[in-house]
C-alpha positions in Angstrom: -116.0 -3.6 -236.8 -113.9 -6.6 -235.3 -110.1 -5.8 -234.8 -107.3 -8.6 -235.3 -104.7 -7.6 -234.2 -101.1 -9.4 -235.5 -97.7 -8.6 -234.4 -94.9 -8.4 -237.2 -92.3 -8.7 -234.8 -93.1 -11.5 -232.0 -94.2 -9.9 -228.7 -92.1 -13.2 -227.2 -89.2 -11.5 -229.3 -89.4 -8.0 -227.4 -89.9 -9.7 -223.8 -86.4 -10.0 -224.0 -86.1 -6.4 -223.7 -88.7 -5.5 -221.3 -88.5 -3.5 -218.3 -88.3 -5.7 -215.1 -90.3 -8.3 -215.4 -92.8 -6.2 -216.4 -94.9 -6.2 -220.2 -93.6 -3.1 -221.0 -90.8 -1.6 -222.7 -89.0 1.7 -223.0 -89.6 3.1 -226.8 -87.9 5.9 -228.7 -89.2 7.4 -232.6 -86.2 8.2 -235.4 -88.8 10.8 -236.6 -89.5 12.3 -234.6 -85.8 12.3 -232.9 -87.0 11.2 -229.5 -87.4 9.2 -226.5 -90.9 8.4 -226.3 -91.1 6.5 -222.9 -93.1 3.2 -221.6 -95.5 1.4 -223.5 -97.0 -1.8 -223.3 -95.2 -4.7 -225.2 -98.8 -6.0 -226.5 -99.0 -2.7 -228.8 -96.1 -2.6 -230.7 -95.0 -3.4 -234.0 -98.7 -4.2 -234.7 -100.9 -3.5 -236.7 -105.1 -5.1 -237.7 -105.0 -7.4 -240.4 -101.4 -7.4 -240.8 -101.0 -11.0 -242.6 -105.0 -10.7 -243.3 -107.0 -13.9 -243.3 -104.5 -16.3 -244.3 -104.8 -19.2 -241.3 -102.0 -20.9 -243.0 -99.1 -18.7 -242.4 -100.7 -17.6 -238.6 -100.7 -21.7 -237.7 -97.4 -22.0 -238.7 -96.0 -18.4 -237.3 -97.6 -19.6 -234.2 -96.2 -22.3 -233.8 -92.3 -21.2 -234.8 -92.7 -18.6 -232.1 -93.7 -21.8 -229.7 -90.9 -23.4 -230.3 -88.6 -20.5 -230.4 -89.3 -18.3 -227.2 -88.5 -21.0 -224.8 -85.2 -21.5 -226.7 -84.3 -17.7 -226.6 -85.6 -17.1 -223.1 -82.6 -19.7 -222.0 -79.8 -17.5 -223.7 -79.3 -15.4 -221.4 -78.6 -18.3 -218.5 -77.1 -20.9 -220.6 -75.0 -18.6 -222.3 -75.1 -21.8 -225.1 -76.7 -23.8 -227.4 -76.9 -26.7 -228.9 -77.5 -28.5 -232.5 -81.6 -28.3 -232.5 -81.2 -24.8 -230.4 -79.1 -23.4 -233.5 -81.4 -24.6 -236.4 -84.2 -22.8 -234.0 -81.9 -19.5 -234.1 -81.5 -19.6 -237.7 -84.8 -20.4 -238.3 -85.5 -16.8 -235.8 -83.5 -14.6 -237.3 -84.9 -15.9 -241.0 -88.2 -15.2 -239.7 -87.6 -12.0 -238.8 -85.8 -11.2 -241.8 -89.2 -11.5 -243.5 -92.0 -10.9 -241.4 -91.4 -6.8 -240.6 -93.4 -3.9 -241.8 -90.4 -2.5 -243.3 -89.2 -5.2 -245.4 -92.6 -5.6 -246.6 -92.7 -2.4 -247.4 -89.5 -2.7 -249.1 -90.8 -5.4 -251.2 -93.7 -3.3 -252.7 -91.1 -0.4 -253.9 -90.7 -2.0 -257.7 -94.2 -3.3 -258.4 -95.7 0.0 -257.3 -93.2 1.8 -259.5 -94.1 -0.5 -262.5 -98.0 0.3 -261.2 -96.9 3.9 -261.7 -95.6 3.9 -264.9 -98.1 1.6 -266.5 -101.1 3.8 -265.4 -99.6 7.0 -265.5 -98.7 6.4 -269.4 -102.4 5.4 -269.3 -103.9 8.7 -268.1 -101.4 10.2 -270.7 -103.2 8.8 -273.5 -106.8 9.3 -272.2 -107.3 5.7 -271.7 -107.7 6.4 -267.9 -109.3 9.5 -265.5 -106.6 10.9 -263.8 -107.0 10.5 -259.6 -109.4 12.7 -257.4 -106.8 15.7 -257.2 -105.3 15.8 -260.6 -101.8 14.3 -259.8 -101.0 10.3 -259.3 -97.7 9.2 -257.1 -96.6 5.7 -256.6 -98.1 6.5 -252.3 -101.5 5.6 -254.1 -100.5 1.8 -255.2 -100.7 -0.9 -252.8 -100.4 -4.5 -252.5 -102.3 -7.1 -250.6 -100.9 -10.0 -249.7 -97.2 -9.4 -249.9 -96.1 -10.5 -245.6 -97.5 -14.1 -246.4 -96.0 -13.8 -249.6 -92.2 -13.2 -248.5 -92.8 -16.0 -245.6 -94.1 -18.4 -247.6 -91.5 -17.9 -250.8 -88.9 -17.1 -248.6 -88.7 -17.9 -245.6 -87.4 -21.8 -246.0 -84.7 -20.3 -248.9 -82.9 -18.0 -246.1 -83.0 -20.5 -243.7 -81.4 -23.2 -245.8 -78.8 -20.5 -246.9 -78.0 -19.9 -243.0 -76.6 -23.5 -242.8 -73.3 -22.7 -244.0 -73.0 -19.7 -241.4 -71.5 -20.0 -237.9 -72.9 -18.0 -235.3 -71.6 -16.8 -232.2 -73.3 -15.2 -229.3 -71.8 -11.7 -228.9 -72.3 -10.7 -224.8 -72.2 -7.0 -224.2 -69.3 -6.3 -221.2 -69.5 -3.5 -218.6 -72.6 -1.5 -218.1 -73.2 -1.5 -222.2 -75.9 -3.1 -223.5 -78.0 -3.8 -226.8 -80.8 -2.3 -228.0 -83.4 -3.3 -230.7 -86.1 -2.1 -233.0 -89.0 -2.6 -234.9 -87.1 -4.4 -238.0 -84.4 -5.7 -235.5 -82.6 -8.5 -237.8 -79.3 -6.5 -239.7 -77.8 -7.7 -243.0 -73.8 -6.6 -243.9 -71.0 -7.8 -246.1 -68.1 -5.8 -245.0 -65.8 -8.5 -247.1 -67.2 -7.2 -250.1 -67.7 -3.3 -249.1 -66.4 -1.2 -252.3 -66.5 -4.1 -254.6 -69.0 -3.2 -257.0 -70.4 0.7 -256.9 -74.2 -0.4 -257.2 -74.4 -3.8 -255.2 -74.4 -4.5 -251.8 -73.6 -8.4 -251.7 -76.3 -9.0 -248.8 -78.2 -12.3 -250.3 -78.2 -15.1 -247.7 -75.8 -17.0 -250.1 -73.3 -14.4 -250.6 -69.6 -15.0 -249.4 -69.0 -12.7 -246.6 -72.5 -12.4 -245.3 -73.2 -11.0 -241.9 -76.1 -11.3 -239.5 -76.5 -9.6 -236.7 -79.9 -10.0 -234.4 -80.1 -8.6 -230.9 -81.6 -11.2 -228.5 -81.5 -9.8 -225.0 -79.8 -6.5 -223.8 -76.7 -8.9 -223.0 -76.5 -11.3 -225.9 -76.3 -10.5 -229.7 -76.6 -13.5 -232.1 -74.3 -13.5 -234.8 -74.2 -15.1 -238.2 -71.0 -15.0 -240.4 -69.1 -16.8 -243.1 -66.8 -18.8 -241.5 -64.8 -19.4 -244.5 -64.0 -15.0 -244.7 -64.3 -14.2 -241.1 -63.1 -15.4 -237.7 -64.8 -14.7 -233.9 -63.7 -15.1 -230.9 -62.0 -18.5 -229.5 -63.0 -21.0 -231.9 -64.8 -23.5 -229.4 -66.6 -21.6 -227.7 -70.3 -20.5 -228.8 -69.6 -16.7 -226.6 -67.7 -14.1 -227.4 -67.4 -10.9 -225.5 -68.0 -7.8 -227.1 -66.4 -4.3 -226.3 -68.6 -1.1 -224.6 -67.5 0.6 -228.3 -68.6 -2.6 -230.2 -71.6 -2.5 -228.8 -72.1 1.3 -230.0 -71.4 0.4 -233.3 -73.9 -2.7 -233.5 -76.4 -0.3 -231.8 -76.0 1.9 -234.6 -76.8 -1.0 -237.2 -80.2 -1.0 -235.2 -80.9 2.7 -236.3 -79.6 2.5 -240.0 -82.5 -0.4 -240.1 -84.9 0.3 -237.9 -88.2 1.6 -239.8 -90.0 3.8 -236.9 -89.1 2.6 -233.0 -85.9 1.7 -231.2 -86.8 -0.8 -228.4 -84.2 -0.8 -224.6 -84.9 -2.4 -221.4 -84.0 0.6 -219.3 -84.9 4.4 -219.1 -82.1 5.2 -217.4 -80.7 4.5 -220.8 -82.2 7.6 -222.5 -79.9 9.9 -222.3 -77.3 7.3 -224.4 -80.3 6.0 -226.6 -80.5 9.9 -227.9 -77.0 10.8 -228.4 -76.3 8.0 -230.3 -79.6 8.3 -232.7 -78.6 12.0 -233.3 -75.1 10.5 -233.9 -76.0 7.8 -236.6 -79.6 8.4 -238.0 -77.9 10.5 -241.3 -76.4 6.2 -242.1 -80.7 5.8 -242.6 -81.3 5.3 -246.0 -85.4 5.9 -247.2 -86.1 2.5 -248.9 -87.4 4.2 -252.1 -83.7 4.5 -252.6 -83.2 1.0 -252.9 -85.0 1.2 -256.7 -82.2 3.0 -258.4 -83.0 4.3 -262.5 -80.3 4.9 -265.0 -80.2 6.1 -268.3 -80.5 3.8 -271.3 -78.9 3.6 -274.7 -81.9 5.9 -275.8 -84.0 8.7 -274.7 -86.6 5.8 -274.6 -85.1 3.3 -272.3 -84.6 3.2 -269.1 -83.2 0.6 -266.7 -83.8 0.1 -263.3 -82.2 -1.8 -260.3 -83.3 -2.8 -257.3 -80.7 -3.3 -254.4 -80.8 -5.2 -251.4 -80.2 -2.4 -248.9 -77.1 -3.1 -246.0 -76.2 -1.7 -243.1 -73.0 0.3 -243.2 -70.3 0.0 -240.3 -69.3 3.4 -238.8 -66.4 2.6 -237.4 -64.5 -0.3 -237.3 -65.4 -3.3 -234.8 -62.6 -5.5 -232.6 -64.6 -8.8 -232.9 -64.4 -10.0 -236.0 -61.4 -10.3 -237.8 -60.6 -11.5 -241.3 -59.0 -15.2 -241.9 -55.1 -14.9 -242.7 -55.8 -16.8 -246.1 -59.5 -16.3 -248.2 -59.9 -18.4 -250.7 -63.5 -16.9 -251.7 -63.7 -13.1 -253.8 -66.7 -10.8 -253.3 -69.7 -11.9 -255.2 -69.0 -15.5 -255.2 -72.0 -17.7 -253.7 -71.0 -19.5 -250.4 -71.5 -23.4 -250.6 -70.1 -26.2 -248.6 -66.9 -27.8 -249.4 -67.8 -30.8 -250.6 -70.6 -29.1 -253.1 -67.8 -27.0 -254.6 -65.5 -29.7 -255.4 -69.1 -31.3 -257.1 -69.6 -27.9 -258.9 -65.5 -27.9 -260.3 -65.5 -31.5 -261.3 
């Protein structure tokens, strides 16, 4: 049988992190805790029949990563970028948002719980055989369909919510450097950290939103709300980052990552294991994101599904909070002028 091969994270994307200028790159596993090696760019984060058949979605992912890799493989030179270069870089770290094993993954959690309890209460009253082996888990439900799904549903939504972020490339100082992973685009709110017990306040339109999306082992992009936070001098597009602010984004990349950690260098091993032995007890399964509490009856039962977000370990030196915030966690982030619409 025919194999198709299709890459949920762009191989163009992990060139930035290869070895040399070599098609390969060094790869660690979070479980196993280990450093795996080399191995070829070509055969990772793929998987046959990924998006399936649908010649839609690979048209138009191929042709987003056309006009994307020649804007990210300038970075690292130019240091810059300009008006179409940004909506490109949005338009990236969207993509990526959406297009990864894990966050597809993450999408199935409540459906195949529903899928659960609807057939499980079914075998209970003999209207269905129970599965070969006697016992059902929500492991045997799948979905088809679901990566063209998320890109086509939401990929254009996150992007448009991305307009009213600033971004700043963060550049690694000293001998540190980035790393990346397999599900290498980070979502964080650390304006609205301990606001609300059960939310995390990570939706694109949220006020305080953070992204963060490694680009190169030098350059970090970074997406914030410019009306809560403040980076760097304010006209200039750079911003250099600490050897200990790079630690802590590097953690963000294990808290998210679903399998693989991705580095340019093997020299780099030694570092890449201390730190995941440091940080992978932040990892949080994504089955925990469907969360089931008790109703006003032994009958009912609610259930609530949270956006997960990466949690900060320590504090970072880069990004500070505006003297005066005139937003509160929770509230949706909007340009000015459609505010003043919105209150009138």
């Amino acid at each position: 049988m025919a194999h198709k091969r299709q890459h949920f994270v762009a191989q163009y994307y992990l060139r930035q992190f290869r070895i040399g200028s070599s098609e390969q790159v060094a790869i660690a596993t979070l479980d196993p805790l280990r450093v795996v090696g080399i191995g070829a760019i070509k055969r990772q984060c793929q998987e046959d029949y990924f998006y399936g058949e649908d010649k839609t979605l690979e048209k138009l992912l191929s042709q987003s990563e056309g006009d994307i890799a020649p804007i990210l493989a300038g970075l690292n030179t130019k240091l810059n970028f300009n008006g179409p270069e940004l909506v490109a870089l949005r338009l990236l770290a969207a993509e990526l948002h959406l297009r990864t094993r894990k966050v597809v993954e993450a999408a199935k959690v409540f459906p195949k719980h529903i899928a659960y309890k609807v057939i499980k209460s079914a075998i209970e009253r003999g209207e269905l055989p129970p599965p070969p082996g006697g016992e059902l888990t929500e492991d045997m439900m799948d979905f088809g369909g679901v990566p063209g799904f998320l890109i086509h549903t939401g990929m254009i939504p996150c992007w448009m919510e991305m307009q009213t972020l600033n971004c700043k490339l963060l550049r690694a100082t000293g001998s540190a450097s980035f790393i990346t992973s397999d599900n290498p685009t980070v979502l964080l709110n650390q304006f609205a950290v301990g606001a609300h017990p059960i939310r995390s306040f990570v939706g694109f339109g949220q006020s305080g939103f953070q992204l963060l999306l490694p680009v190169s082992p030098s350059i970090c992009l970074f997406f914030f709300d410019p009306k809560v936070y403040k980076v760097g001098k304010r006209r200039s597009r750079l911003a250099d980052v600490s050897a200990t602010d790079v630690g802590i984004i590097n953690s963000l990349q294990i808290q998210t990552a679903e399998k693989c950690l991705y580095f340019h260098d093997m020299r780099l091993a030694p570092e890449i294991l201390r730190i995941m032995k440091r940080y992978t007890s932040l990892r949080v399964p994504i089955r925990e994101s469907l969360k089931e509490y008790p109703g006003r009856s032994d009958k009912e039962r609610f259930l609530h599904l949270q956006q997960p977000a990466a949690r900060l370990p320590a504090q970072w030196t880069f990004c500070h909070y505006r003297r005066r915030i005139s937003v509160r966690p929770g509230q949706r982030r909007m340009p000015r002028g459609q505010r003043r619409l919105m209150s009138s």
